[in-house]
N, C-alpha and C positions, 0 to 999 in steps of 0.2 A: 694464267689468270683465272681466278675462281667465277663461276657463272655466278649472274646476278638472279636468285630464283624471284624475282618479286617481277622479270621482265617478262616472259614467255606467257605465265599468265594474263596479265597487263596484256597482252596482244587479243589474244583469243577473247577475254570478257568485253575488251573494246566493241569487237566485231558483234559482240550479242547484245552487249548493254546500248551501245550508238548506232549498230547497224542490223539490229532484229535479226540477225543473224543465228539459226535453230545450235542448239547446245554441240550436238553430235558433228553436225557442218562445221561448224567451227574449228572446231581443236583439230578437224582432219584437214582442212583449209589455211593451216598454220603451220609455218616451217619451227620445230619444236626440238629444241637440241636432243639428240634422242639419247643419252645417256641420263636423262633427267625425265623423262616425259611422263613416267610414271607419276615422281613429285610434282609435276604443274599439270596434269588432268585432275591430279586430288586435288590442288588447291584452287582451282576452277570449279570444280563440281562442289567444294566446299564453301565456298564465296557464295553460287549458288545459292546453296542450301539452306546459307542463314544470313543472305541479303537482309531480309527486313531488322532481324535483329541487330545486324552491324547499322542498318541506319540506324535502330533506335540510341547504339552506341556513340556513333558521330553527332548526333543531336544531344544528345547528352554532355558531351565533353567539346564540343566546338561552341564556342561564340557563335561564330556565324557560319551559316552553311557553305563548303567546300564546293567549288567547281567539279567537274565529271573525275577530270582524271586525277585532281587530288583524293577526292573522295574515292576512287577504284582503288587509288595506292594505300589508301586508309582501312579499306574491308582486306583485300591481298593480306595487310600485313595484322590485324585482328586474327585472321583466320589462323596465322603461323603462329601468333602469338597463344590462342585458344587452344587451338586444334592442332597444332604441333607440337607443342610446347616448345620453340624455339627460343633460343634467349634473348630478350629484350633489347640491348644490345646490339646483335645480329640484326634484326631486325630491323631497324630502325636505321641504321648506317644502309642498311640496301634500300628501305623508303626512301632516303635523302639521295641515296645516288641514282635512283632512278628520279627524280625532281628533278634532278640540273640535267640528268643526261635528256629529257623531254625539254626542256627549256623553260622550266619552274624552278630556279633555282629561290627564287623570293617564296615563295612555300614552304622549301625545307626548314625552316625555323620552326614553322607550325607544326608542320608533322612531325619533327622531333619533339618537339613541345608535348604533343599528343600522344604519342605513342609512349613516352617515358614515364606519363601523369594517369592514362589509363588505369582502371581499378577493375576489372571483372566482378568481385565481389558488390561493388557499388553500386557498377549498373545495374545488377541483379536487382538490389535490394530498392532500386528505382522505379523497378518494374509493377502497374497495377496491381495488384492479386484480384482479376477480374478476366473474363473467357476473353477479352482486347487484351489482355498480359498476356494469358499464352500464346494466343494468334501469333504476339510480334517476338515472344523467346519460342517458337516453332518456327518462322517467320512464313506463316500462312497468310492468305492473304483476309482480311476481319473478316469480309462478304461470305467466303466457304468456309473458314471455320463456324460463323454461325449455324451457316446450311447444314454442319455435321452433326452440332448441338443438339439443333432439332432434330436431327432425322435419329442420331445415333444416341442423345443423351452425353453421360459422363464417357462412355470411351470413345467418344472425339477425339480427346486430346490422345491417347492413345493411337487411335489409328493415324492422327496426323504427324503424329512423331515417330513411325514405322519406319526403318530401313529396309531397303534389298539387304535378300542372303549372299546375293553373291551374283554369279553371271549363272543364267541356264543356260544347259547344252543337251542337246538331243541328239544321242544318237543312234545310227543307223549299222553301223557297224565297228570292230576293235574297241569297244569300250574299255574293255577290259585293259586296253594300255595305259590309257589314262585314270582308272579309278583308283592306281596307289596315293594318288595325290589325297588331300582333305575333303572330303564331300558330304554334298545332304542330298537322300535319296529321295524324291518328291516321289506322290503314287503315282506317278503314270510310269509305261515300260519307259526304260533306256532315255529317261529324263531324270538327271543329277545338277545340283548345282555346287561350282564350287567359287572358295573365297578368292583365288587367284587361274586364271587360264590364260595360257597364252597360244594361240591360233600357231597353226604349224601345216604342215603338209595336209594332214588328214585333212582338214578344213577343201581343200581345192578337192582334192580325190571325194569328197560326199560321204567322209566318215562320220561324220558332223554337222553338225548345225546348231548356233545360236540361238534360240527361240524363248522367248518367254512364259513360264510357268502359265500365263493370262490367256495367252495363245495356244499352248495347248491343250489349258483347259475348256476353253471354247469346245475345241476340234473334236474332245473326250464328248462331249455333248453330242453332235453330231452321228445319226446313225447311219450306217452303212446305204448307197443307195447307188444305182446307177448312173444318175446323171445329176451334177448339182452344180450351182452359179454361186461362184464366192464375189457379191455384189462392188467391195470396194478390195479388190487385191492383193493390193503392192503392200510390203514388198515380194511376196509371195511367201511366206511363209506358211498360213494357212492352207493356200492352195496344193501347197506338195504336200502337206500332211497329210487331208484330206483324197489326195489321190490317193494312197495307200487302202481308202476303205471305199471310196469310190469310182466305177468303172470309168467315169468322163467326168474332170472339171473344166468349166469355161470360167475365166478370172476374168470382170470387169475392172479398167483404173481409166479414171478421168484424164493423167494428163501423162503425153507421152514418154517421158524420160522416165516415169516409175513402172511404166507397162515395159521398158526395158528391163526393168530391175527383176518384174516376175520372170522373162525369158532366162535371163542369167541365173536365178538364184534355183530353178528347175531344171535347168543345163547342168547346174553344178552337182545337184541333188538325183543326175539321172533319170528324172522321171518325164514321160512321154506322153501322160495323158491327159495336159493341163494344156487349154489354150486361152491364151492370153488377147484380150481383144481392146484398144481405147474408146471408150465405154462412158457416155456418161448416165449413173444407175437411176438416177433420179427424175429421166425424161423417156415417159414410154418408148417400145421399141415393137412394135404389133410381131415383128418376127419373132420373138420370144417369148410371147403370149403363151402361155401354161407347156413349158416346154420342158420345164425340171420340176425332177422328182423331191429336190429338195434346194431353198436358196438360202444360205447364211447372208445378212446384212449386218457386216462389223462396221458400225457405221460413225462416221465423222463426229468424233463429243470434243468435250475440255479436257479428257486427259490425268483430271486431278488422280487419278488411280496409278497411275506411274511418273509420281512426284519424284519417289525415292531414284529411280532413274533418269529424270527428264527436270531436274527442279529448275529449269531457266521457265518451266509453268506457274510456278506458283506466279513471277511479276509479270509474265506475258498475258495470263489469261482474266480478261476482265467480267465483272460480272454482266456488261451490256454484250460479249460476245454470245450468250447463252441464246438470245431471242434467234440469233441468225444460227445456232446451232440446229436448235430444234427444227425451226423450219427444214433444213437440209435433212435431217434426220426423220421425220413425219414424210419427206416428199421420197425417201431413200425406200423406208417400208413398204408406203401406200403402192408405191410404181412396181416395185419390184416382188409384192403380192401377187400380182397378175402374171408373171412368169412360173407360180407354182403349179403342179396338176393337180386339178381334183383328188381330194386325198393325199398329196403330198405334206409336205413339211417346209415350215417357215421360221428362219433361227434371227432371232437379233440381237444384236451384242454391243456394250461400249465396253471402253476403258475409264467408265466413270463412275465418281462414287454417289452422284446424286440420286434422287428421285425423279424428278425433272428431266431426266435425258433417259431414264430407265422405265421402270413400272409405269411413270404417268402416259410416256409415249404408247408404252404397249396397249395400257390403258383406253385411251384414243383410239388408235387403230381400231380394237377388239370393238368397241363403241359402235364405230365407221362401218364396221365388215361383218355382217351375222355370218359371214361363210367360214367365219376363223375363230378357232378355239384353241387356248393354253392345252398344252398337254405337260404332264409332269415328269421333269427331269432330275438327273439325283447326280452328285459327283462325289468324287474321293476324297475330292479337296475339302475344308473345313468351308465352309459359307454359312449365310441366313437366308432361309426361305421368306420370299418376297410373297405379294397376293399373285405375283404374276412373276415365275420366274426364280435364278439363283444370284443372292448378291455376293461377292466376293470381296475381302477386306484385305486391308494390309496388315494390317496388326496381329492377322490370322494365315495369312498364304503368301509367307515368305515376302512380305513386303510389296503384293500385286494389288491392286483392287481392278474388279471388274463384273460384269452382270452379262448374263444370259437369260434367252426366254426360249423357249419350243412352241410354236404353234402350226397348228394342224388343221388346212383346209379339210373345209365337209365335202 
Protein backbone atom coordinates (compact mmCIF):
# COMPACT_ATOMS: atom_id res chain seq x y z
CA UNK A 1 0.00 0.00 0.00
CA UNK A 2 1.50 3.36 -1.30
CA UNK A 3 2.01 5.97 1.80
CA UNK A 4 -0.35 8.77 1.85
CA UNK A 5 2.35 11.90 1.79
CA UNK A 6 -0.45 14.49 2.56
CA UNK A 7 -0.70 12.52 6.25
CA UNK A 8 2.61 12.61 8.22
CA UNK A 9 2.77 16.22 7.52
CA UNK A 10 -1.02 16.78 8.50
CA UNK A 11 0.44 15.49 12.02
CA UNK A 12 3.42 17.53 12.79
CA UNK A 13 1.76 21.04 11.38
CA UNK A 14 -1.34 20.08 13.55
CA UNK A 15 0.90 20.02 16.68
CA UNK A 16 2.23 23.62 15.78
CA UNK A 17 -0.69 25.17 14.06
CA UNK A 18 -3.28 24.01 17.10
CA UNK A 19 -0.80 23.24 19.68
CA UNK A 20 2.13 26.01 19.46
CA UNK A 21 4.03 23.39 19.33
CA UNK A 22 7.98 24.97 18.29
CA UNK A 23 8.90 23.69 14.49
CA UNK A 24 12.07 21.56 15.36
CA UNK A 25 9.90 19.87 18.59
CA UNK A 26 7.53 18.84 16.39
CA UNK A 27 8.62 16.78 13.57
CA UNK A 28 11.10 15.10 16.37
CA UNK A 29 7.81 14.53 18.45
CA UNK A 30 6.30 12.71 15.63
CA UNK A 31 6.30 9.19 14.68
CA UNK A 32 7.40 9.80 10.74
CA UNK A 33 7.46 6.78 8.40
CA UNK A 34 11.21 7.17 7.88
CA UNK A 35 11.69 6.14 4.38
CA UNK A 36 9.86 9.27 3.46
CA UNK A 37 10.81 11.74 6.32
CA UNK A 38 13.02 13.68 4.20
CA UNK A 39 9.71 14.46 1.85
CA UNK A 40 7.28 15.49 4.91
CA UNK A 41 10.04 17.68 6.93
CA UNK A 42 10.20 19.53 3.24
CA UNK A 43 6.70 19.79 2.94
CA UNK A 44 6.30 20.97 6.70
CA UNK A 45 8.93 23.48 6.48
CA UNK A 46 7.51 24.47 3.22
CA UNK A 47 3.82 25.03 4.29
CA UNK A 48 5.63 27.00 6.76
CA UNK A 49 7.37 29.18 4.63
CA UNK A 50 4.48 30.33 2.60
CA UNK A 51 1.62 30.02 5.24
CA UNK A 52 0.50 33.44 4.50
CA UNK A 53 0.53 33.14 0.91
CA UNK A 54 -1.40 29.88 0.82
CA UNK A 55 -4.06 31.83 2.87
CA UNK A 56 -4.14 34.50 0.55
CA UNK A 57 -4.66 31.50 -1.87
CA UNK A 58 -7.63 29.76 0.01
CA UNK A 59 -9.30 33.25 0.32
CA UNK A 60 -9.11 33.70 -3.08
CA UNK A 61 -10.63 30.57 -4.36
CA UNK A 62 -12.98 29.45 -1.38
CA UNK A 63 -16.31 30.83 -1.02
CA UNK A 64 -16.21 30.54 2.41
CA UNK A 65 -13.47 30.13 4.80
CA UNK A 66 -12.39 26.37 5.55
CA UNK A 67 -12.19 24.81 9.08
CA UNK A 68 -8.38 24.10 10.51
CA UNK A 69 -8.02 20.92 9.05
CA UNK A 70 -9.58 21.45 5.74
CA UNK A 71 -7.66 24.46 5.34
CA UNK A 72 -4.09 22.52 6.58
CA UNK A 73 -5.21 19.84 3.90
CA UNK A 74 -5.55 22.87 1.39
CA UNK A 75 -1.81 24.71 2.03
CA UNK A 76 -0.20 20.53 2.36
CA UNK A 77 -1.52 20.10 -0.95
CA UNK A 78 -0.80 23.87 -2.70
CA UNK A 79 2.74 23.36 -1.45
CA UNK A 80 3.03 19.86 -3.59
CA UNK A 81 1.19 21.41 -6.03
CA UNK A 82 3.67 24.64 -6.31
CA UNK A 83 6.74 23.50 -4.86
CA UNK A 84 6.84 20.06 -5.99
CA UNK A 85 5.35 20.07 -8.95
CA UNK A 86 3.24 17.02 -8.33
CA UNK A 87 0.57 16.19 -10.62
CA UNK A 88 -2.73 17.50 -9.93
CA UNK A 89 -4.28 14.54 -9.91
CA UNK A 90 -2.07 12.86 -7.32
CA UNK A 91 -2.78 15.35 -5.45
CA UNK A 92 -5.96 15.78 -4.96
CA UNK A 93 -7.05 11.99 -4.77
CA UNK A 94 -4.58 11.94 -1.37
CA UNK A 95 -6.47 15.49 -0.23
CA UNK A 96 -9.76 13.52 -0.56
CA UNK A 97 -8.41 10.51 1.17
CA UNK A 98 -7.22 11.97 3.86
CA UNK A 99 -10.81 14.03 4.31
CA UNK A 100 -12.70 10.68 4.87
CA UNK A 101 -9.81 9.09 6.51
CA UNK A 102 -10.13 12.34 9.35
CA UNK A 103 -13.90 11.90 9.26
CA UNK A 104 -14.66 14.88 6.57
CA UNK A 105 -15.65 12.93 4.17
CA UNK A 106 -18.48 15.90 3.26
CA UNK A 107 -15.46 18.22 2.36
CA UNK A 108 -13.97 16.27 -0.15
CA UNK A 109 -16.26 17.58 -2.81
CA UNK A 110 -14.76 21.06 -1.92
CA UNK A 111 -11.28 20.21 -1.88
CA UNK A 112 -11.57 18.47 -5.05
CA UNK A 113 -13.34 21.22 -6.42
CA UNK A 114 -10.50 23.40 -5.15
CA UNK A 115 -7.68 21.91 -6.00
CA UNK A 116 -8.69 21.03 -9.61
CA UNK A 117 -9.81 25.01 -10.19
CA UNK A 118 -6.78 26.38 -8.67
CA UNK A 119 -4.69 28.83 -11.18
CA UNK A 120 -1.27 29.88 -9.77
CA UNK A 121 -1.01 32.30 -12.43
CA UNK A 122 -4.14 34.07 -11.18
CA UNK A 123 -3.49 34.23 -7.86
CA UNK A 124 -0.46 35.98 -8.65
CA UNK A 125 -2.01 38.44 -10.88
CA UNK A 126 -4.47 38.94 -7.81
CA UNK A 127 -1.86 39.97 -5.78
CA UNK A 128 -1.56 44.12 -4.78
CA UNK A 129 1.52 45.39 -6.42
CA UNK A 130 2.06 47.15 -3.13
CA UNK A 131 4.89 46.50 -0.10
CA UNK A 132 1.17 44.44 1.62
CA UNK A 133 1.62 42.16 -1.94
CA UNK A 134 5.00 41.25 -1.17
CA UNK A 135 4.60 40.73 2.65
CA UNK A 136 1.65 38.10 1.73
CA UNK A 137 3.65 36.37 -1.76
CA UNK A 138 6.95 36.25 1.02
CA UNK A 139 4.28 35.42 3.44
CA UNK A 140 5.86 37.96 6.02
CA UNK A 141 4.03 38.94 8.37
CA UNK A 142 2.77 43.22 7.15
CA UNK A 143 4.08 44.65 10.72
CA UNK A 144 7.91 43.42 9.90
CA UNK A 145 8.03 43.78 6.57
CA UNK A 146 7.14 47.34 7.19
CA UNK A 147 9.81 47.48 9.87
CA UNK A 148 12.41 46.35 7.06
CA UNK A 149 11.07 48.95 4.62
CA UNK A 150 12.05 51.52 6.90
CA UNK A 151 14.95 50.37 8.23
CA UNK A 152 16.37 48.61 5.11
CA UNK A 153 14.61 50.46 2.18
CA UNK A 154 14.24 48.62 -1.24
CA UNK A 155 16.22 45.36 -0.15
CA UNK A 156 13.63 44.38 2.33
CA UNK A 157 12.03 42.39 -0.07
CA UNK A 158 15.30 40.96 -0.69
CA UNK A 159 16.51 40.14 2.68
CA UNK A 160 12.96 38.66 3.45
CA UNK A 161 13.01 36.37 0.58
CA UNK A 162 16.62 35.03 1.72
CA UNK A 163 17.12 31.23 2.04
CA UNK A 164 19.64 29.12 4.20
CA UNK A 165 22.61 27.67 2.28
CA UNK A 166 22.37 24.78 3.73
CA UNK A 167 23.11 23.19 7.25
CA UNK A 168 26.40 24.54 9.04
CA UNK A 169 28.81 22.41 10.52
CA UNK A 170 31.90 23.02 12.60
CA UNK A 171 34.41 21.13 12.91
CA UNK A 172 36.86 20.05 15.24
CA UNK A 173 38.25 17.33 13.67
CA UNK A 174 38.33 14.62 10.23
CA UNK A 175 36.90 17.22 8.21
CA UNK A 176 38.47 16.25 5.74
CA UNK A 177 36.10 13.00 5.38
CA UNK A 178 33.42 14.75 4.86
CA UNK A 179 34.51 17.82 2.47
CA UNK A 180 34.13 15.40 -0.78
CA UNK A 181 30.55 16.12 -0.45
CA UNK A 182 29.25 19.64 -2.04
CA UNK A 183 30.07 22.60 0.07
CA UNK A 184 30.35 26.37 0.85
CA UNK A 185 33.46 27.29 2.73
CA UNK A 186 32.20 30.25 5.19
CA UNK A 187 35.41 32.41 6.49
CA UNK A 188 35.66 31.06 9.79
CA UNK A 189 38.31 27.94 10.24
CA UNK A 190 36.62 24.39 9.81
CA UNK A 191 33.09 26.01 9.36
CA UNK A 192 31.48 24.64 5.90
CA UNK A 193 28.16 24.45 4.97
CA UNK A 194 26.64 22.05 2.98
CA UNK A 195 23.20 21.42 0.98
CA UNK A 196 22.59 17.84 2.21
CA UNK A 197 24.34 16.29 5.79
CA UNK A 198 23.51 13.52 7.39
CA UNK A 199 24.81 13.02 11.18
CA UNK A 200 26.68 9.86 11.70
CA UNK A 201 29.16 8.48 14.20
CA UNK A 202 31.44 11.57 14.01
CA UNK A 203 28.66 13.55 15.36
CA UNK A 204 28.59 11.44 18.98
CA UNK A 205 32.69 11.06 18.92
CA UNK A 206 32.86 15.46 18.89
CA UNK A 207 34.04 15.42 15.16
CA UNK A 208 31.47 17.77 14.82
CA UNK A 209 29.04 20.04 15.47
CA UNK A 210 26.03 21.80 13.99
CA UNK A 211 26.29 25.38 14.76
CA UNK A 212 25.08 28.23 12.85
CA UNK A 213 27.00 30.65 10.68
CA UNK A 214 25.20 33.50 13.37
CA UNK A 215 26.77 31.64 16.25
CA UNK A 216 29.78 31.54 15.28
CA UNK A 217 30.04 34.64 14.14
CA UNK A 218 29.04 36.06 17.33
CA UNK A 219 32.02 33.81 19.00
CA UNK A 220 34.63 35.33 16.02
CA UNK A 221 33.78 38.70 17.81
CA UNK A 222 34.65 37.72 21.10
CA UNK A 223 38.27 38.10 22.12
CA UNK A 224 40.23 35.81 23.86
CA UNK A 225 40.11 36.26 27.87
CA UNK A 226 40.28 34.31 30.94
CA UNK A 227 37.12 34.11 32.44
CA UNK A 228 33.85 34.94 30.61
CA UNK A 229 29.88 34.42 31.33
CA UNK A 230 27.77 33.30 28.33
CA UNK A 231 24.71 35.04 30.00
CA UNK A 232 21.84 32.99 28.37
CA UNK A 233 23.57 29.45 27.35
CA UNK A 234 21.64 26.71 26.03
CA UNK A 235 21.92 25.12 24.07
CA UNK A 236 25.62 25.45 24.52
CA UNK A 237 26.77 25.97 21.52
CA UNK A 238 28.51 29.15 22.15
CA UNK A 239 29.87 28.22 25.26
CA UNK A 240 32.11 25.34 23.87
CA UNK A 241 33.30 27.47 21.24
CA UNK A 242 34.24 30.09 23.40
CA UNK A 243 36.15 27.74 25.74
CA UNK A 244 38.52 27.14 23.09
CA UNK A 245 39.82 30.80 23.45
CA UNK A 246 38.73 31.19 26.90
CA UNK A 247 40.44 29.77 30.14
CA UNK A 248 37.00 29.44 32.21
CA UNK A 249 33.25 29.73 30.99
CA UNK A 250 30.35 29.85 33.31
CA UNK A 251 26.94 29.38 31.09
CA UNK A 252 23.91 30.88 32.69
CA UNK A 253 20.18 29.14 31.28
CA UNK A 254 17.07 30.02 33.01
CA UNK A 255 15.30 26.80 32.96
CA UNK A 256 16.47 23.51 33.89
CA UNK A 257 16.06 20.85 31.21
CA UNK A 258 18.24 23.45 28.67
CA UNK A 259 20.97 23.82 31.38
CA UNK A 260 20.87 19.95 30.73
CA UNK A 261 21.32 20.41 27.26
CA UNK A 262 24.80 22.77 27.90
CA UNK A 263 26.08 19.62 30.08
CA UNK A 264 25.56 17.10 27.10
CA UNK A 265 26.34 19.01 24.30
CA UNK A 266 30.07 19.87 26.23
CA UNK A 267 30.34 16.18 27.22
CA UNK A 268 29.89 15.45 23.72
CA UNK A 269 32.30 18.24 22.57
CA UNK A 270 34.87 17.15 25.18
CA UNK A 271 35.41 20.15 26.63
CA UNK A 272 35.92 20.79 30.53
CA UNK A 273 36.12 24.22 31.11
CA UNK A 274 32.46 25.29 30.85
CA UNK A 275 30.23 25.35 33.86
CA UNK A 276 26.99 25.31 33.45
CA UNK A 277 24.75 26.82 36.26
CA UNK A 278 20.41 27.58 36.28
CA UNK A 279 20.83 31.07 36.18
CA UNK A 280 18.34 33.54 35.94
CA UNK A 281 20.55 36.46 33.98
CA UNK A 282 18.27 39.15 34.45
CA UNK A 283 18.15 39.26 38.43
CA UNK A 284 21.20 40.43 40.06
CA UNK A 285 23.33 38.00 41.71
CA UNK A 286 26.07 40.30 44.14
CA UNK A 287 28.36 36.97 44.01
CA UNK A 288 29.19 37.73 40.50
CA UNK A 289 29.55 41.38 40.82
CA UNK A 290 32.51 42.26 38.27
CA UNK A 291 33.91 38.85 38.43
CA UNK A 292 34.40 38.37 34.49
CA UNK A 293 36.67 39.56 32.38
CA UNK A 294 34.32 39.51 29.75
CA UNK A 295 30.10 38.67 29.47
CA UNK A 296 28.41 37.91 26.11
CA UNK A 297 24.45 38.63 26.45
CA UNK A 298 22.80 36.48 23.43
CA UNK A 299 19.84 37.67 24.58
CA UNK A 300 16.11 36.56 24.17
CA UNK A 301 14.56 38.60 20.73
CA UNK A 302 11.94 37.75 17.82
CA UNK A 303 14.13 35.65 15.88
CA UNK A 304 12.96 37.22 12.50
CA UNK A 305 16.95 36.66 11.47
CA UNK A 306 16.54 32.92 11.22
CA UNK A 307 13.08 32.80 9.39
CA UNK A 308 14.74 30.86 6.79
CA UNK A 309 15.29 28.11 9.35
CA UNK A 310 12.57 28.52 11.99
CA UNK A 311 9.69 30.10 9.57
CA UNK A 312 6.85 28.67 12.07
CA UNK A 313 8.24 32.60 13.30
CA UNK A 314 7.02 34.37 10.93
CA UNK A 315 2.96 33.45 12.36
CA UNK A 316 4.10 32.94 15.94
CA UNK A 317 5.71 36.06 16.41
CA UNK A 318 3.38 39.06 17.11
CA UNK A 319 4.08 42.53 16.84
CA UNK A 320 2.71 43.10 20.71
CA UNK A 321 5.34 40.44 21.69
CA UNK A 322 8.27 43.10 21.05
CA UNK A 323 7.19 45.38 24.31
CA UNK A 324 7.96 42.16 26.62
CA UNK A 325 10.86 41.38 24.50
CA UNK A 326 12.76 44.37 25.11
CA UNK A 327 12.08 44.65 28.63
CA UNK A 328 13.83 41.05 29.22
CA UNK A 329 16.43 42.16 26.87
CA UNK A 330 17.28 45.94 28.57
CA UNK A 331 16.96 43.93 32.20
CA UNK A 332 19.43 41.03 30.58
CA UNK A 333 22.26 43.85 29.77
CA UNK A 334 21.69 46.29 32.62
CA UNK A 335 22.15 43.19 35.24
CA UNK A 336 24.63 41.44 33.81
CA UNK A 337 26.82 44.91 33.17
CA UNK A 338 27.74 44.56 36.72
CA UNK A 339 29.33 41.10 36.50
CA UNK A 340 32.01 42.81 34.10
CA UNK A 341 35.51 43.99 35.63
CA UNK A 342 36.79 47.28 35.37
CA UNK A 343 38.11 47.22 31.96
CA UNK A 344 36.65 44.23 30.89
CA UNK A 345 34.36 43.67 27.87
CA UNK A 346 30.57 43.44 27.40
CA UNK A 347 29.10 41.65 24.07
CA UNK A 348 25.42 41.80 23.13
CA UNK A 349 23.82 40.02 20.54
CA UNK A 350 20.35 39.08 18.93
CA UNK A 351 19.23 36.91 16.28
CA UNK A 352 17.24 39.90 15.12
CA UNK A 353 16.82 42.12 12.21
CA UNK A 354 15.30 45.10 13.89
CA UNK A 355 16.54 48.30 15.29
CA UNK A 356 14.40 48.04 18.20
CA UNK A 357 16.04 44.91 19.80
CA UNK A 358 19.60 46.11 18.51
CA UNK A 359 21.30 49.52 18.22
CA UNK A 360 18.32 51.28 20.14
CA UNK A 361 18.74 48.73 23.22
CA UNK A 362 22.54 49.47 23.08
CA UNK A 363 21.68 52.75 22.68
CA UNK A 364 19.82 52.95 26.17
CA UNK A 365 22.18 51.19 28.08
CA UNK A 366 25.16 53.45 26.80
CA UNK A 367 22.56 56.41 27.71
CA UNK A 368 22.12 54.57 31.37
CA UNK A 369 25.90 53.67 31.97
CA UNK A 370 28.73 56.59 31.35
CA UNK A 371 31.09 53.69 32.59
CA UNK A 372 30.52 51.81 29.17
CA UNK A 373 31.61 52.52 25.71
CA UNK A 374 31.20 50.91 22.14
CA UNK A 375 34.35 49.56 21.10
CA UNK A 376 34.82 48.69 17.41
CA UNK A 377 34.57 45.38 16.07
CA UNK A 378 35.09 44.19 12.49
CA UNK A 379 34.19 40.46 10.89
CA UNK A 380 34.90 38.46 7.84
CA UNK A 381 31.46 38.04 7.39
CA UNK A 382 29.73 40.59 4.89
CA UNK A 383 27.51 42.93 7.33
CA UNK A 384 26.53 46.87 7.84
CA UNK A 385 28.10 48.95 10.17
CA UNK A 386 25.46 50.20 12.64
CA UNK A 387 26.14 53.64 14.93
CA UNK A 388 26.56 50.95 17.63
CA UNK A 389 27.73 47.69 16.47
CA UNK A 390 27.57 44.92 13.33
CA UNK A 391 24.26 44.17 11.70
CA UNK A 392 24.25 40.86 9.86
CA UNK A 393 21.69 40.08 6.96
CA UNK A 394 20.32 37.22 5.25
CA UNK A 395 20.43 38.17 1.79
CA UNK A 396 24.27 38.65 2.67
CA UNK A 397 25.38 35.70 5.11
CA UNK A 398 24.10 32.70 3.84
CA UNK A 399 20.62 33.22 4.87
CA UNK A 400 21.57 34.40 8.83
CA UNK A 401 20.54 37.68 10.09
CA UNK A 402 21.96 38.74 13.31
CA UNK A 403 23.81 41.91 15.38
CA UNK A 404 26.44 42.21 17.53
CA UNK A 405 27.98 44.98 19.74
CA UNK A 406 31.43 45.24 21.81
CA UNK A 407 31.46 47.42 24.67
CA UNK A 408 34.02 48.15 27.04
CA UNK A 409 33.86 49.11 30.73
CA UNK A 410 36.07 52.30 31.75
Amino acid sequence: MLSNPVYDPFQILTKIYQGGAHLKQAVADTYIEEQYRTRTVKIVYGVLENDGFFDFCIKHYAPKSPKFAVRLILKISLYMLIYMDKKRYMVTDCAVELCKKLGKAGASGFVNAFLRRFDLAAVKAALPNTDEGKAIALSYPAYAYAWLKKEYGARAEKIAAATSSGVSVRFVKNAEKYLQKPHIQTPFENNYIFENFTRDEGFDRGDYTFQSVGSIAICACVAPCESLLDACGAPGGKSVLLAGKCQSVTSFELHEHRVSLIGQYKQRMGVENVQELQKDSSVFDENYAEKFDAVLCDVPCSGFGTVSENPDIKFFRKQEDFAALAKAQKSILQTCAQYVKKGGALYYSTCSLFEAENAQIVGEFLAANSDYEVETIDSPLAHDKKKFGLQFLPDAAFGAGFYVCKMRRK
